[in-house]
N, C-alpha and C positions, 0 to 999 in steps of 0.2 A: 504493500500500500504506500504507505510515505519512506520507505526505505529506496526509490527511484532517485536517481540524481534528478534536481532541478523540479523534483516532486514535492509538494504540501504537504505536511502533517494531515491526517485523515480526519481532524479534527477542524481544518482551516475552514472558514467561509472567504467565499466570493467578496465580501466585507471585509475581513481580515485583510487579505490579500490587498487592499486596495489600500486601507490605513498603511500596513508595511511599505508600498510603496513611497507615501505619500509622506510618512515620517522620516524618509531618506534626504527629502528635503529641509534648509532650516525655516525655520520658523519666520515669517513676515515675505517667504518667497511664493511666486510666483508659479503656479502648478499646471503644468503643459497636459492639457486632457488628451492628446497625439501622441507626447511621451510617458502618459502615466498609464495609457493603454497597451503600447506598444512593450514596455517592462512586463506587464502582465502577462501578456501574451507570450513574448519570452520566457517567461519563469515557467508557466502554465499554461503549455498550447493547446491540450487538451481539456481547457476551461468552458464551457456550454451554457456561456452568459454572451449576448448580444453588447454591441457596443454600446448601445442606448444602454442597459440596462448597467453600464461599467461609467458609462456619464454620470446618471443620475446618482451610482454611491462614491462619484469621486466629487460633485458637486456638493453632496450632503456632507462630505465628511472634511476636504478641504477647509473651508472654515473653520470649524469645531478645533483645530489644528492650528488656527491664526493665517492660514494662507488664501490667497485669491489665485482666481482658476483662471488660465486662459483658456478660451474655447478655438485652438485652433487645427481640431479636427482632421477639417476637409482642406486645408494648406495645405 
């Protein structure tokens, strides 16, 4: 299960996954929703969440964190 390189704890949410990312950055930066999806997808290709659906908990959660989102997606 999570014994995979580059594999999640069998424990991880789709959530989690997206704070980890997000906490790589520091505090008061700037959060690339292109590059906080693209990490993901790296980490976990095998993830079966839509990009919409990695927007909205990178939206939700980016602030809670102190950071502002750039929305530049489709760039």
């Amino acid at each position: 299960m999570g014994d995979r390189p580059n594999s999640p704890p069998a424990a991880a949410t789709t959530k989690d996954l997206v704070q980890k990312v997000i906490l790589q950055a520091s505090r008061g930066e700037i959060i690339s929703v292109k590059g906080t999806i693209a990490a993901i997808r790296r980490d976990v290709p095998h993830l079966l969440v839509t990009d919409d659906e990695l927007v909205y908990l990178i939206v939700s959660a980016a602030p809670a964190f102190g950071m502002a989102v750039a929305f530049d997606l489709h760039e």
